[in-house]
N, C-alpha and C positions, 0 to 999 in steps of 0.2 A: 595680609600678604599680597603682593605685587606680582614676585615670579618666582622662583623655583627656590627653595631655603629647607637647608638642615635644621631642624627645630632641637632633637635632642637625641641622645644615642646613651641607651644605657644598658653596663656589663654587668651579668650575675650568674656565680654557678646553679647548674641544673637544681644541686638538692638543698641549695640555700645555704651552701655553708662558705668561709671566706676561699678567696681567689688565691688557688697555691697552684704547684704547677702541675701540669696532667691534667686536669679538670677541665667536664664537659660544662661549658658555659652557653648563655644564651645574648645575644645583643640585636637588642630591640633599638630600630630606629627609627623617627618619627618625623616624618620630613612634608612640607607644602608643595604637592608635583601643580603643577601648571597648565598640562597637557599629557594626553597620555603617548605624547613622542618623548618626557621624559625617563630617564632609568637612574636605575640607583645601582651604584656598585662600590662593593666592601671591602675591603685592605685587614690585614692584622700584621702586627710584627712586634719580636722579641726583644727587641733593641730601638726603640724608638732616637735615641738619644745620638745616635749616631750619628757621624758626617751624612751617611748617602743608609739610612733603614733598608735592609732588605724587608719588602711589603710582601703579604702575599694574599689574592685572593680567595677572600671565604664566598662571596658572591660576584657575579657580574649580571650585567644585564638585565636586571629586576623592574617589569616595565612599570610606571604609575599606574592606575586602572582608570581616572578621572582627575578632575579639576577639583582636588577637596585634597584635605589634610590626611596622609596613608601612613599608618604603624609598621616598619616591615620587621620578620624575625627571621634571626640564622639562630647555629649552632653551630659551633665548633670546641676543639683543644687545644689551651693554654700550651704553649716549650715547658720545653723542660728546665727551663732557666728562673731562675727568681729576680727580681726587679722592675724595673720599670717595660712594661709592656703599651702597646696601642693598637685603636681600631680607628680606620680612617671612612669614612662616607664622604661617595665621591657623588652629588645627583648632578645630574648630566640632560644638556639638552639635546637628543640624536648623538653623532658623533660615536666613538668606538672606546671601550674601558681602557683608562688607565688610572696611575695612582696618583696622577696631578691633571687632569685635563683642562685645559684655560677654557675659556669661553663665555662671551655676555650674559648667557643665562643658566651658567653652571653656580656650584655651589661645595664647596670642602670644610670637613671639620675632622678634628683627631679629638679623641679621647685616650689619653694618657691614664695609664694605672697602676697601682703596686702589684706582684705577684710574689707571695711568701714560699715556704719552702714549704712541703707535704707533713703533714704532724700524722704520726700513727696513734689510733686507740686501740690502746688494751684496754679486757675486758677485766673486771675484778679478777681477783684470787682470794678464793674463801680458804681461809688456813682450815685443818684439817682438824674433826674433832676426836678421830680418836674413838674406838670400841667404847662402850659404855654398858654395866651392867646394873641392875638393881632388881629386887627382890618383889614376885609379883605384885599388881594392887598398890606400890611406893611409886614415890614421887621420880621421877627421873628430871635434872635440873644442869643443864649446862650453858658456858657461855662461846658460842661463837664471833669470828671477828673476821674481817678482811679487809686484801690489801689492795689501791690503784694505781698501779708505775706513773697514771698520768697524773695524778692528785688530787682528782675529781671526785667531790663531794659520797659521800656512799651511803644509802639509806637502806635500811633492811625490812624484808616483810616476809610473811610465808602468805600462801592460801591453799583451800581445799585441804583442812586440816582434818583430823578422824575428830570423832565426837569425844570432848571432854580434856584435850590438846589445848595449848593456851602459847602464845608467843610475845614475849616482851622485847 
């Protein structure tokens, strides 16, 4: 590195699962500050794709600490819109935030992303088995089943059974 450069900016929700919308996400970006007169400031928008994005600040004025390679992290939340989204990193040498600021020793990059629509999980539903009777010291033997609206796989187990209980 020479002078001041965006190296990498990457977007991921908080609990790991895909980028839909409402979702607390985290973006990490990785930048070569020059000096610690430079800053870094952050942009998000719901429509990147547009003539003129409305941008809007998740961070401004995030100073470098030194002349070395600095990770920074924000957090924020995704619109409530599905599609194409962006986060802009704007590192800046002095001078005052904006979402495009020129300069010799400035530096801009967008990251572009999909965002899907919210998926709900439901939880199983165990059909019901029903009263069951049999004759002390007999065997008592039934089949239960259940169902997933989302279609997810479904495995069954019991524990902490009484002594001499058996579960297939």
């Amino acid at each position: 590195h020479a002078d001041e450069s965006l190296d990498r900016i990457v977007v991921q929700t908080i609990d790991g699962t895909a980028l839909q919308v409402g979702k607390s996400v985290q973006v990490d970006l990785t930048a070569w500050c020059f000096s610690t007169g430079d800053y870094l400031d952050l942009y998000y928008t719901a429509n990147p794709s547009a003539a003129s994005p409305a941008w809007t600040a998740i961070a401004t004025g995030l100073r470098c600490p030194a002349c070395r390679v600095q990770t920074f992290q924000q957090t924020f939340t995704l619109a409530g819109t599905t599609g194409l989204h962006g986060v802009r990193g704007q590192l800046r040498y002095g001078g005052t935030p904006s979402i495009c600021t020129a300069g010799l020793y400035n530096d801009r990059d967008d990251l572009i992303f999909t965002v899907g629509a919210t998926t709900s999980e439901s939880a199983p539903v165990l059909s019901p088995i029903g009263s069951q009777t049999v004759p002390e010291h007999q065997q008592l033997s039934f089949t239960g089943s259940a169902t997933d609206s989302d279609g997810d796989p479904l495995t069954y187990s019991a524990s902490s059974l009484p002594a001499g209980y058996t579960f297939y």
